[in-house]
C-alpha positions as CSV (number, residue, x, y, z in Angstrom):
1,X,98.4,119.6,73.4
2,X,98.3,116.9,76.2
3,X,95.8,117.4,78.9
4,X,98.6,116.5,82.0
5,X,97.2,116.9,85.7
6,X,100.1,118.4,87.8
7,X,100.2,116.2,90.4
8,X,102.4,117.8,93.8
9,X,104.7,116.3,95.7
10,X,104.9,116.5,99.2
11,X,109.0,117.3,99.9
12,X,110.5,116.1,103.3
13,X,113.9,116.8,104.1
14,X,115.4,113.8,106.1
15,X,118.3,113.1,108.4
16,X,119.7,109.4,107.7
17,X,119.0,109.1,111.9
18,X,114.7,108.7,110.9
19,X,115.4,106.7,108.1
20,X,112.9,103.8,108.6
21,X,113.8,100.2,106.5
22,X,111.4,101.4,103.6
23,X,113.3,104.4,102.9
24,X,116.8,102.2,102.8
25,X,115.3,100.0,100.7
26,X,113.9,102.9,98.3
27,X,117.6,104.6,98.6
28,X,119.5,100.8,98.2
29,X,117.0,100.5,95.1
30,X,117.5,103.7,93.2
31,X,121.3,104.0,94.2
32,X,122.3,99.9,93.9
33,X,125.6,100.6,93.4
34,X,125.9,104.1,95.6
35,X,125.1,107.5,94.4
36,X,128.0,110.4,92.7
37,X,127.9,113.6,92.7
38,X,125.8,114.3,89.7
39,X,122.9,112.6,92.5
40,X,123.6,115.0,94.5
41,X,121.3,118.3,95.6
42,X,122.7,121.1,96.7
43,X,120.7,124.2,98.9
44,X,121.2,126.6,101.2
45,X,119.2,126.0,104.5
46,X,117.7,128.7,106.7
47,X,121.3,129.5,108.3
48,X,123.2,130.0,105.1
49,X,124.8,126.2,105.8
50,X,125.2,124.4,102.3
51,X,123.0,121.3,102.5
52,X,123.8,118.2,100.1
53,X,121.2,115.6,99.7
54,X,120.1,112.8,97.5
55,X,116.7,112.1,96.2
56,X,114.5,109.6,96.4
57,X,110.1,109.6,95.7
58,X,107.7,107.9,96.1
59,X,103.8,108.3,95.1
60,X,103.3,111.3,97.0
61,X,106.8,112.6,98.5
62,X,110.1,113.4,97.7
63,X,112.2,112.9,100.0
64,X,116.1,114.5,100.5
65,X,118.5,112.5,102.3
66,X,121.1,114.1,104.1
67,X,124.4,113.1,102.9
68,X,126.9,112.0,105.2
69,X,129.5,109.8,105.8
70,X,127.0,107.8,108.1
71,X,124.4,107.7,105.1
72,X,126.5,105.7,103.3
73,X,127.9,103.2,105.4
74,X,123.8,102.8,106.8
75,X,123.0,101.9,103.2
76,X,125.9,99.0,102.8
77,X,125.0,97.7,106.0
78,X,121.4,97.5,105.2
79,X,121.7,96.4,101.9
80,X,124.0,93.5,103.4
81,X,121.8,92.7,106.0
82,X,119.0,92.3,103.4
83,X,121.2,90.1,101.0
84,X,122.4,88.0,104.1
85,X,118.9,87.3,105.6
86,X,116.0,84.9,103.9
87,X,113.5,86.2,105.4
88,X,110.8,89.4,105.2
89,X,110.9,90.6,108.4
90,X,111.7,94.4,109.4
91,X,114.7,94.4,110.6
92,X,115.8,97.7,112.6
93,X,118.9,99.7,112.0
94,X,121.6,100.2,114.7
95,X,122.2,104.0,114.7
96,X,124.0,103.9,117.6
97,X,127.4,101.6,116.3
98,X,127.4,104.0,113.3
99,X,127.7,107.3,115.5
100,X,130.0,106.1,117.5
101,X,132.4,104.5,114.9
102,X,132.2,108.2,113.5
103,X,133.8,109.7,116.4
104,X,136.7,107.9,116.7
């Protein structure tokens, strides 16, 4: 029998609005060429609302990402910023084009 240590993660539900650049680069990583719906968890939240997210971990955390409509088009953005731009720097996301292009 293997002697395993159980180690526990530290779950954070997150809203694609406080994703930082580490967590788009984690999502853009794991999901390179998007995510289906076998990705996809499903749960009930505190008022009965079905909830879908998509996960992603890291040492110490799992994180679910709130799927939307938004979610995705922040991930081809950011993943075309990064491929368009030579350099390292942080670059910040601009929520506030996507939430508007949503409305209209």
């Amino acid at each position: 029998m293997k002697n395993r240590q159980t180690v526990a993660l530290k779950r954070v539900i997150v809203d694609y609005k406080k994703l930082d650049n580490h967590m788009l680069n984690l999502l853009v990583e794991k999901f390179p060429d998007g995510y289906d719906d076998d990705d996809i968890v499903t749960y009930r939240n505190a008022n009965n609302e079905v909830v879908e997210c998509i996960e992603v971990r890291t040492e110490d955390t799992a994180y679910l990402v709130k799927v939307s409509k938004r979610l995705v088009m922040a991930m081809e953005d950011y993943d075309d910023s990064d491929n368009d731009s030579g350099s390292d720097e942080e670059t910040s996301l601009d929520t506030d084009g996507l939430e508007s292009s949503e409305e209209e």
